[in-house]
LOVEX-466136 format. One record per residue (C-alpha): residue in one letter; x, y, z. Coordinates in Angstrom, 3 decimals. Layout:
N
bakol:xx:yy:zz
A:X:Y:Z
...
//
This chain:
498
bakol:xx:yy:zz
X:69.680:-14.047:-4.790
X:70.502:-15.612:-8.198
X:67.995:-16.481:-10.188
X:66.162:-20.120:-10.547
X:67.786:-22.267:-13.493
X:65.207:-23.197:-16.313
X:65.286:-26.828:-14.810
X:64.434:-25.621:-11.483
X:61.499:-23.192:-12.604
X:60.253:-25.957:-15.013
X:60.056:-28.154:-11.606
X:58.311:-25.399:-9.681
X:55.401:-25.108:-12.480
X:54.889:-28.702:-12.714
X:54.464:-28.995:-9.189
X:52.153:-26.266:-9.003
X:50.442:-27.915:-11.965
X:50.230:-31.500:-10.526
X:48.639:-29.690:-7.230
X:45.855:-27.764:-8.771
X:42.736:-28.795:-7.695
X:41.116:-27.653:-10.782
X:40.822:-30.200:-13.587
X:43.759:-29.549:-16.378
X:45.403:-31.777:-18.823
X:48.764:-31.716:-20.759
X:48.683:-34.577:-23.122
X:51.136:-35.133:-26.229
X:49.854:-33.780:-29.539
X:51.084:-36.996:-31.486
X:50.094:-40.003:-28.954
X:47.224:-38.118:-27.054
X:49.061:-39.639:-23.952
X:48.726:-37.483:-20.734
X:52.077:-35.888:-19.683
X:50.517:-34.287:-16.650
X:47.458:-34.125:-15.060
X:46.381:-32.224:-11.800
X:44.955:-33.292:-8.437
X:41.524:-31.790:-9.274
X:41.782:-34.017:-12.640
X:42.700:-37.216:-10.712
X:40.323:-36.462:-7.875
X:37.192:-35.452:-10.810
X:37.863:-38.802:-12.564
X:38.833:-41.115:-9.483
X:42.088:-42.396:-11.699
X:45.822:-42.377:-10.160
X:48.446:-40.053:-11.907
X:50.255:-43.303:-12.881
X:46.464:-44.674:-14.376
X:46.162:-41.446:-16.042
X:49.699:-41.379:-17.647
X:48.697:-45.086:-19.923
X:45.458:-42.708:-20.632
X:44.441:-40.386:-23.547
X:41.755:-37.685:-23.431
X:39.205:-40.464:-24.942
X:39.490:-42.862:-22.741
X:37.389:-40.487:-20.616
X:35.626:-39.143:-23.311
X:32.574:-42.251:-23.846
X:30.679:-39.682:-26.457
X:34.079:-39.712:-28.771
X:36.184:-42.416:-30.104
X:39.640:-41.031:-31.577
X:38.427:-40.963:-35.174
X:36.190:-38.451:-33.774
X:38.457:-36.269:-31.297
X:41.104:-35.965:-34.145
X:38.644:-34.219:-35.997
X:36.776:-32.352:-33.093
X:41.042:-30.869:-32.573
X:42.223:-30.546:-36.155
X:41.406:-26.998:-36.349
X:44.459:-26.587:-33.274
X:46.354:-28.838:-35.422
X:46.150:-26.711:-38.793
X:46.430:-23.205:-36.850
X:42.879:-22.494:-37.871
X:41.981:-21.796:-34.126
X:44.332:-20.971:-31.383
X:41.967:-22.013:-29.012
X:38.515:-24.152:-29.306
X:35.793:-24.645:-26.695
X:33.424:-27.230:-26.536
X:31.220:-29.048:-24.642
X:31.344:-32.544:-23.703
X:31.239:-35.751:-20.848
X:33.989:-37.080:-18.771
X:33.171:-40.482:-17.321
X:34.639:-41.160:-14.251
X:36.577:-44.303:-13.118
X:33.220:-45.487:-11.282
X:31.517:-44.907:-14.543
X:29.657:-42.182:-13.727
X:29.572:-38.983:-16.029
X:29.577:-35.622:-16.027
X:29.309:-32.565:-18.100
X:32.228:-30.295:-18.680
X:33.167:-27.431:-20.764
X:36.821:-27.917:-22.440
X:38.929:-25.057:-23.105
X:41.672:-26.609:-25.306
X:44.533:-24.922:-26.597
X:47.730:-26.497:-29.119
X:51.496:-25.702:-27.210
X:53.493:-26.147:-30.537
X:56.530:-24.378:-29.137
X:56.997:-27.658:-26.334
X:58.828:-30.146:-27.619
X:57.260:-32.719:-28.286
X:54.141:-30.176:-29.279
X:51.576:-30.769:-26.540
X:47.696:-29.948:-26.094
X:46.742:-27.752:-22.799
X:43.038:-28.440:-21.482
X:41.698:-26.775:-18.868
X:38.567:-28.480:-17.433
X:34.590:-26.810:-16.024
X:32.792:-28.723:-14.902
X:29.134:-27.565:-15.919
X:27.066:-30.012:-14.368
X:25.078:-27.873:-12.280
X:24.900:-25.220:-14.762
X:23.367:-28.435:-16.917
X:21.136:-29.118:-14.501
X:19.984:-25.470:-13.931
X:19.491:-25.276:-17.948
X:17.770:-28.369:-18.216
X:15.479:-27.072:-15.206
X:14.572:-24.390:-17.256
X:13.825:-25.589:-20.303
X:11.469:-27.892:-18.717
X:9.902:-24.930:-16.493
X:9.450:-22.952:-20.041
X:7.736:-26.277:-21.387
X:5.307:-26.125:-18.611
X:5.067:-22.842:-18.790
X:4.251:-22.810:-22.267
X:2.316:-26.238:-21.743
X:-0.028:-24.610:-19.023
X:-0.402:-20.960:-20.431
X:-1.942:-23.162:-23.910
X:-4.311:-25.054:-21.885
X:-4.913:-21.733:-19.584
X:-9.065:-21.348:-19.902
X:-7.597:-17.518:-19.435
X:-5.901:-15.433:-21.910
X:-2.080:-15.034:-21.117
X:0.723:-12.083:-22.069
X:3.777:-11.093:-21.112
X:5.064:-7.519:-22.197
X:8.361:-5.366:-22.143
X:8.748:-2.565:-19.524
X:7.241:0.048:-22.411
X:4.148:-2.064:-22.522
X:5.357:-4.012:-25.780
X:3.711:-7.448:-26.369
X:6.299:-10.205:-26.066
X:4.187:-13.807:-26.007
X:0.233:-13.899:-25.696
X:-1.178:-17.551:-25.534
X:-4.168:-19.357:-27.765
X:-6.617:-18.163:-25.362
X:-5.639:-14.413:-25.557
X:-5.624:-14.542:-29.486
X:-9.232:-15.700:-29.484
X:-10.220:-13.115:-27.281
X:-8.425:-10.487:-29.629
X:-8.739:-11.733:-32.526
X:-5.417:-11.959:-34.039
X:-2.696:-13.582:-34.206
X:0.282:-13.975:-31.721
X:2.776:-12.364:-34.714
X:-0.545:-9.419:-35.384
X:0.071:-8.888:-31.433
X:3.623:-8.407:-30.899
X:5.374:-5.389:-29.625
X:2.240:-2.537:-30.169
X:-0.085:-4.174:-32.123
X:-1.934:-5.763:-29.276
X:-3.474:-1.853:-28.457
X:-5.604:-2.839:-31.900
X:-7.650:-5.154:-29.996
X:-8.591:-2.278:-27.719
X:-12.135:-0.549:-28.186
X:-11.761:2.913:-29.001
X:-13.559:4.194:-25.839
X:-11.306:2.468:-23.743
X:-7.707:2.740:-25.407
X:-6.391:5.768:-23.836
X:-7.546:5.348:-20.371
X:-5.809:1.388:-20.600
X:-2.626:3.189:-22.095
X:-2.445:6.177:-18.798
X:-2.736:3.273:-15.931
X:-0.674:0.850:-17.764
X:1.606:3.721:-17.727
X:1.328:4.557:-13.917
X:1.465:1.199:-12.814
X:4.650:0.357:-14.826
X:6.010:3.656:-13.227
X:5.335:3.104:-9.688
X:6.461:-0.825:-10.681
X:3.308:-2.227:-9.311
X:0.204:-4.378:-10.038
X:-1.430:-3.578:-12.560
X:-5.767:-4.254:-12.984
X:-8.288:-2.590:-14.852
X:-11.658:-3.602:-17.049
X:-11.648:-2.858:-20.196
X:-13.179:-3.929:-23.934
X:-11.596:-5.914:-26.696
X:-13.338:-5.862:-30.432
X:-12.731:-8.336:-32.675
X:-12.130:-7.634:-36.595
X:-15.480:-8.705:-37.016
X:-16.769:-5.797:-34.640
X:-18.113:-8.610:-31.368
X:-16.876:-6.614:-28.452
X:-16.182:-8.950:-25.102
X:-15.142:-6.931:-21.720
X:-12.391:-8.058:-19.699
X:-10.843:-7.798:-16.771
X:-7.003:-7.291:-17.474
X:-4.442:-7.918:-14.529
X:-0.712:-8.150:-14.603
X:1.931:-8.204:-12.115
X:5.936:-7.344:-12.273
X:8.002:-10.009:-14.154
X:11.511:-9.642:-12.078
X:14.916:-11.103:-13.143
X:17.465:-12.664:-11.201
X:19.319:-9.214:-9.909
X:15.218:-8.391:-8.499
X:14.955:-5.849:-11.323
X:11.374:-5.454:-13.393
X:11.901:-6.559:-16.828
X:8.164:-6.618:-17.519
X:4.886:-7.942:-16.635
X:3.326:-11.144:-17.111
X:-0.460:-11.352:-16.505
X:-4.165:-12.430:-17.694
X:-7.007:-11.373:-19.420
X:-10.703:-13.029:-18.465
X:-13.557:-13.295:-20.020
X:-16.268:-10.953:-17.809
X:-18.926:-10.148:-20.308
X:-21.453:-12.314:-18.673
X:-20.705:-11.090:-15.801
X:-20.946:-7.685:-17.361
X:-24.302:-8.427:-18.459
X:-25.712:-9.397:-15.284
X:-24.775:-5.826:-14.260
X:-26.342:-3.854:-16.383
X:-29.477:-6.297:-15.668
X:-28.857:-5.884:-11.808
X:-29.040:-2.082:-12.388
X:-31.765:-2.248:-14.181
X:-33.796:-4.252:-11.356
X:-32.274:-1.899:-8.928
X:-33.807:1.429:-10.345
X:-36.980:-0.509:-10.387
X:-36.531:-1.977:-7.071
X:-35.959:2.016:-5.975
X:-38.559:3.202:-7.524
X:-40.816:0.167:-6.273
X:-39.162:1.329:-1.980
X:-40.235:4.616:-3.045
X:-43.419:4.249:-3.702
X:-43.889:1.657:-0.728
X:-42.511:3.531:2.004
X:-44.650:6.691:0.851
X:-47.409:4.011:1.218
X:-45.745:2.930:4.524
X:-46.003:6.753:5.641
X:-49.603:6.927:4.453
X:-50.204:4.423:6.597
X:-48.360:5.056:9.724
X:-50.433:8.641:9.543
X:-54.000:6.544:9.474
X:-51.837:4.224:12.700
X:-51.193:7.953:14.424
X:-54.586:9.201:13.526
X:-55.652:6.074:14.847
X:-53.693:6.133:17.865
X:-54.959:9.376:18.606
X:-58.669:8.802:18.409
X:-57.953:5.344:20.658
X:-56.427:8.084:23.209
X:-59.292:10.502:23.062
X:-62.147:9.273:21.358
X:-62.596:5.972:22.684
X:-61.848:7.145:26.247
X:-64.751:9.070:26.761
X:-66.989:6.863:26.134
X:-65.100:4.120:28.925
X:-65.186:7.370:31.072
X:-69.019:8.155:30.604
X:-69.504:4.381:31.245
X:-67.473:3.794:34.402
X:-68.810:7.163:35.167
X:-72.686:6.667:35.191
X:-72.289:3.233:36.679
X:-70.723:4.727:39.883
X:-73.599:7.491:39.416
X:-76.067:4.512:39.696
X:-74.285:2.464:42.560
X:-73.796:5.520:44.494
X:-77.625:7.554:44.016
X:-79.767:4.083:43.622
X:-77.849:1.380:44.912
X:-80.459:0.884:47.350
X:-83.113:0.197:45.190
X:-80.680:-2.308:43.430
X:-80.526:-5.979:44.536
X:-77.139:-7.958:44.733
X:-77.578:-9.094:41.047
X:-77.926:-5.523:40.139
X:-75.123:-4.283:42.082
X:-72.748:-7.092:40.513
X:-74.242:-6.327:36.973
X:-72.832:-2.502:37.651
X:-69.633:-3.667:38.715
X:-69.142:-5.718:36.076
X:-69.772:-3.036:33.922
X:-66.898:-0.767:35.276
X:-64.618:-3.562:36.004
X:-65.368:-4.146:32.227
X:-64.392:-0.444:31.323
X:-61.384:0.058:33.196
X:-60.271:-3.309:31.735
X:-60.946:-1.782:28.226
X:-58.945:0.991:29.508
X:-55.764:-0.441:30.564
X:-55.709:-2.414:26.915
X:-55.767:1.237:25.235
X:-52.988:2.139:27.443
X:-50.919:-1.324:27.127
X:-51.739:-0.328:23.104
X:-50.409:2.590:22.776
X:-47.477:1.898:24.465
X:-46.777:-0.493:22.264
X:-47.471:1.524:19.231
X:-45.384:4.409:20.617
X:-42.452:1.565:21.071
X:-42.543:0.976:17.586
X:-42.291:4.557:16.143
X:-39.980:5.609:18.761
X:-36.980:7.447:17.883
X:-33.930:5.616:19.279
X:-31.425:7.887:21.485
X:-29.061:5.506:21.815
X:-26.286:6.176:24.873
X:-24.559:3.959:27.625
X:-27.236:3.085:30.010
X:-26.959:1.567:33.478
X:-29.110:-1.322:33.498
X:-28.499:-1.670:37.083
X:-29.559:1.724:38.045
X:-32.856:1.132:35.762
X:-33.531:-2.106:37.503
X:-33.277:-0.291:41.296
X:-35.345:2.577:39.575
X:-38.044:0.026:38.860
X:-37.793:-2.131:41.859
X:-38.003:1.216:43.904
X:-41.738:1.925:42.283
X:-42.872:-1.570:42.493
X:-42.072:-1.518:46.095
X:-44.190:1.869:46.544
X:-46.943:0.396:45.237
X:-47.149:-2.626:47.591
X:-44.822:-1.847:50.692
X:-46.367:-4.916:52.813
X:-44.524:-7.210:49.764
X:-41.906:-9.653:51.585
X:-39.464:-10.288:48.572
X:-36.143:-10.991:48.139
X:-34.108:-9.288:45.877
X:-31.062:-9.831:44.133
X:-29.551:-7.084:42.095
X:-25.986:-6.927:40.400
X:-24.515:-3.737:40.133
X:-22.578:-1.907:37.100
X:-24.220:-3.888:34.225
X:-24.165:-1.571:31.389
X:-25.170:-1.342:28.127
X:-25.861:0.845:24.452
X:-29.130:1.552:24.233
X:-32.221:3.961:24.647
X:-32.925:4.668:27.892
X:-36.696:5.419:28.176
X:-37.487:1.826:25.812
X:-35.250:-0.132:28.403
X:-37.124:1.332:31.211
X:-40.265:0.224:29.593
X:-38.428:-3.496:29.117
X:-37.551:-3.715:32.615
X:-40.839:-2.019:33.849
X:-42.592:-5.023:32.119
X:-40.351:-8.000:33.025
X:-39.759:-7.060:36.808
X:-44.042:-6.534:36.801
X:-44.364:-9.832:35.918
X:-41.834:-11.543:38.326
X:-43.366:-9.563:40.627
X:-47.002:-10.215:39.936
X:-46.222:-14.302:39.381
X:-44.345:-14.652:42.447
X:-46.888:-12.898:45.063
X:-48.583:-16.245:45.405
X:-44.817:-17.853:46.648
X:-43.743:-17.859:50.175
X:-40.002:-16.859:50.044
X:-40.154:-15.331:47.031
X:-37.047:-13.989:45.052
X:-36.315:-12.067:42.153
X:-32.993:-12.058:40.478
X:-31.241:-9.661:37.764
X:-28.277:-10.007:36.563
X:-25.523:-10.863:33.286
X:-23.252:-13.533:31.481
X:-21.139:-13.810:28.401
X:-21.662:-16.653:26.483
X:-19.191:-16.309:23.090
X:-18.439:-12.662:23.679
X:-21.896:-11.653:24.305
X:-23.501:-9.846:27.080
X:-26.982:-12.095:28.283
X:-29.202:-10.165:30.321
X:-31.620:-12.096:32.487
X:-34.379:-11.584:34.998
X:-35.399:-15.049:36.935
X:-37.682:-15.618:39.416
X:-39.263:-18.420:41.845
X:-42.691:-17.732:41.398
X:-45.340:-19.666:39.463
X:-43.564:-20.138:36.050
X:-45.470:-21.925:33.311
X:-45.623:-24.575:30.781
X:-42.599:-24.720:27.996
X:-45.255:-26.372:25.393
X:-47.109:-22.680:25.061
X:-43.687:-20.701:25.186
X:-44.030:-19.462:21.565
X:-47.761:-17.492:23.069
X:-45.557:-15.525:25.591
X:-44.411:-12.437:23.266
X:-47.611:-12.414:21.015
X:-50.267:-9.511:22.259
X:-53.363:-10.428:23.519
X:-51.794:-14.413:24.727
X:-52.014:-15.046:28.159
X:-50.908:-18.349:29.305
X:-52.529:-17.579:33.559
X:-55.853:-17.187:34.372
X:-58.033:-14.184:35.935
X:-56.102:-14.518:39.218
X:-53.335:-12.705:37.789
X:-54.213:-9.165:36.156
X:-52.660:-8.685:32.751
X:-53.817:-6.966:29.350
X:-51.240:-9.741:27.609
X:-49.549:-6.932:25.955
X:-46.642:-6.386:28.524
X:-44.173:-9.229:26.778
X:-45.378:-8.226:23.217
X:-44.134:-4.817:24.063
X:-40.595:-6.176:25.830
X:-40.211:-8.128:22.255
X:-41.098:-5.082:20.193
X:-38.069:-3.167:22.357
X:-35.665:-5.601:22.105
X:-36.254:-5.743:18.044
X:-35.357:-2.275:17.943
X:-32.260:-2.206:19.797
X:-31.229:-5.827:17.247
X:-31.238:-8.206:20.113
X:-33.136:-11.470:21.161
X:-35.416:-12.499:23.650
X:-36.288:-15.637:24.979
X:-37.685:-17.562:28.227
X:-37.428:-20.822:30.042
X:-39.934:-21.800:32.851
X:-41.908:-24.529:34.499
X:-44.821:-24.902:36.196
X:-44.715:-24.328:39.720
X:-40.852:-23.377:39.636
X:-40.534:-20.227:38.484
X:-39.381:-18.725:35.130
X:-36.162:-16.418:33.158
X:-36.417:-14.072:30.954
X:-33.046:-13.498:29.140
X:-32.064:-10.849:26.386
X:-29.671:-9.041:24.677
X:-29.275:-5.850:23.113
//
């Protein structure tokens, strides 16, 4: 194949030219009149070929007039340059503008000479530096009003920008800090442990946070906490770390004064709970003569005053009899309070065992006993089965032993009576209950129920009034609640949880 005639290959470039769609320019180096322009030109400004070819580059140019352009290009001209680059604005057709970046070289060898421009445009680049220079501003704007001291470093720990706040805290100067002079703000004790994790952490590439003390030129010493994080550029690599340093001396203070109240406040638990064990041995001494020397006097009591009703009850009258069985009644009373007493005591010093318990099982175990002791009793009985809990098995027999006593006891006056045990969750927590349809009582005296001694029924039910003081004291040590609802005449629940 021959090869393409100079006219021909001239014809082939220019087309090629005119159908770029990147923005380039030919125009004459004497008129400044465009020779060629291509389709990303025309399409850029919005101007026809034939609009373009009356144009010169300043029509488009609304920064320059051509006083101006003939001396931005006269370095082309001269042969100073062979090829300048500049920054400038193209207005559009519409009148809009945008920001390019020329790249303008002189073709002297054309004839006529022409200019060649090839066109970027750098409006988002514009837009992306302008971003930033406002984001620095802010930056720079915030970290100045920051009430926290602010640095960024190099990856080798080297100070790079600290703010107003930081240079008070230091006491020097933002030049006095740069690259390794910050480490003269550090006290002495502290300076090589700061350097080893700054080290580690900048290793590893992670956060960085220690406490640590700053001294001043004029020797005031504040503590800090220090904290930093990776500073990242835009390939994701650590160049750095930007962080803050805050004031904590106060807090540092209130520390040392904390501590301070704490040894006391040890020594002061100390010495109370060897009072506290003083005392619980008088409570077990006590305990111990209520369970042997107080009952032999009941016993020599209830004893003689059979002894009398049995040997001389004849020569007794009825007022005499009652007298003597007043007296024992009197003493075995007294007798069953020691008992109900101790229990309670015992409940209190009692060391937990604490293991899953069947609650059911302990309520049959109970019911079983109460049923021995009065096998005429017509009662109905409601039980649910598998209710388990965490607890100490021999303090929730003595809960159960107390509550199902008392339904028991308050509902032998009730034809039909019934007894009920069983559960419910209410906000993912086990309720245990015990309700009953016997003779309840009245909600205004419900804060008596758990206090020893309080009885809110009269002589026609026996009771020491120690049985709910006792279920309380249990349920305290396994970190529950009790509580009950009643009313006269219609029965009463006792709920609880453990």
């Amino acid at each position: 194949m021959s090869d393409l005639s100079k006219d021909q290959q001239e014809n082939r470039w220019s087309r090629i030219f005119e159908n770029s769609f990147d923005e380039i320019y030919i125009f004459r180096a004497d008129t400044l009149k465009f020779v060629l322009t291509s389709k990303g030109a025309q399409n850029n400004l919005g101007y026809s070929a034939e609009e373009l070819a009356r144009m010169t580059p300043v029509d488009i140019k609304p920064e320059l007039d051509e006083q101006q352009f003939d001396a931005l290009i006269s370095p082309l001209r001269k042969g100073d340059e062979d090829l300048l680059v500049f920054e400038t604005l193209h207005q559009r057709k519409d009148g809009t503008l945008y920001n390019v970046e020329i790249r303008l070289q002189l073709a002297e060898e054309e004839s006529p000479p022409v200019f060649i421009a090839i066109i970027l445009d750098i409006t988002v680049r514009k837009q992306t530096e302008a971003a930033l220079r406002e984001s620095d501003q802010r930056y720079h704007a915030l970290a100045k009003a920051a009430p926290v001291g602010i640095f960024r470093t190099d990856m080798e720990g080297g100070c790079i920008y600290v703010n107003e706040c930081w240079q008070e805290l230091a006491g020097m100067t933002q030049e006095q800090a740069l690259g390794d002079g910050w480490a003269a703000a550090l006290h002495d004790n502290d300076r090589q442990r700061v350097f080893s994790e700054w080290s580690e952490a900048a290793q590893a590439q992670c956060s960085f946070r220690t406490e640590c003390r700053f001294r001043k030129p004029d020797g005031q010493v504040s503590w800090l906490l220090t904290q930093a994080e990776p500073e990242r550029d835009a390939n994701n690599q650590v160049i750095g770390y930007v962080g803050t340093v805050t004031d904590i001396s106060a807090r540092k203070q209130i520390e040392v004064e904390v501590a301070s109240q704490r040894d006391l406040l040890e020594k002061m638990v100390a010495e109370r709970t060897a009072e506290l064990s003083r005392i619980n041995q008088e409570l077990e001494s006590f305990s111990y003569s209520v369970s042997h020397d107080l009952r032999a006097p009941l016993r020599a009591i209830d004893g003689f005053s059979l002894a009398l009703l049995d040997d001389y009850g004849d020569l007794l009258d009825e007022t005499g009899q009652d007298y003597l069985h007043r007296v024992r009644s009197a003493s075995q009373r007294m007798g069953d309070l020691i008992d109900a007493m101790l229990i309670l005591s015992r409940v209190s010093r009692y060391n937990l065992k604490r293991k899953l318990v069947s609650i059911s099982q302990l309520v049959h175990e109970v019911v079983y006993d109460l049923r021995a002791e009065d096998p005429e009793r017509e009662i109905e009985l409601l039980i649910a089965d598998n209710l388990q809990a965490e607890g100490d098995a021999h303090l929730l027999r003595i809960l159960l032993e107390n509550l199902l006593s008392n339904a028991w006891k308050y509902t032998s006056t009730v034809k039909s009576a019934r007894i009920e045990f069983n559960a419910r969750e209410e906000n993912g927590e086990t309720i245990f209950f015990i309700k009953d349809n016997g003779v309840g009582f009245d909600m205004r005296y419900v804060d008596k129920l758990f206090c020893a001694f309080q009885r809110l029924h009269g002589a026609e039910f026996e009771g020491t009034g120690i049985g709910l003081a006792t279920v309380e004291r249990v349920i305290q040590r396994h970190g529950g609640r009790v509580w009950a609802e009643g009313e006269t005449g219609k029965g009463a629940m006792f709920s609880f949880t453990l």
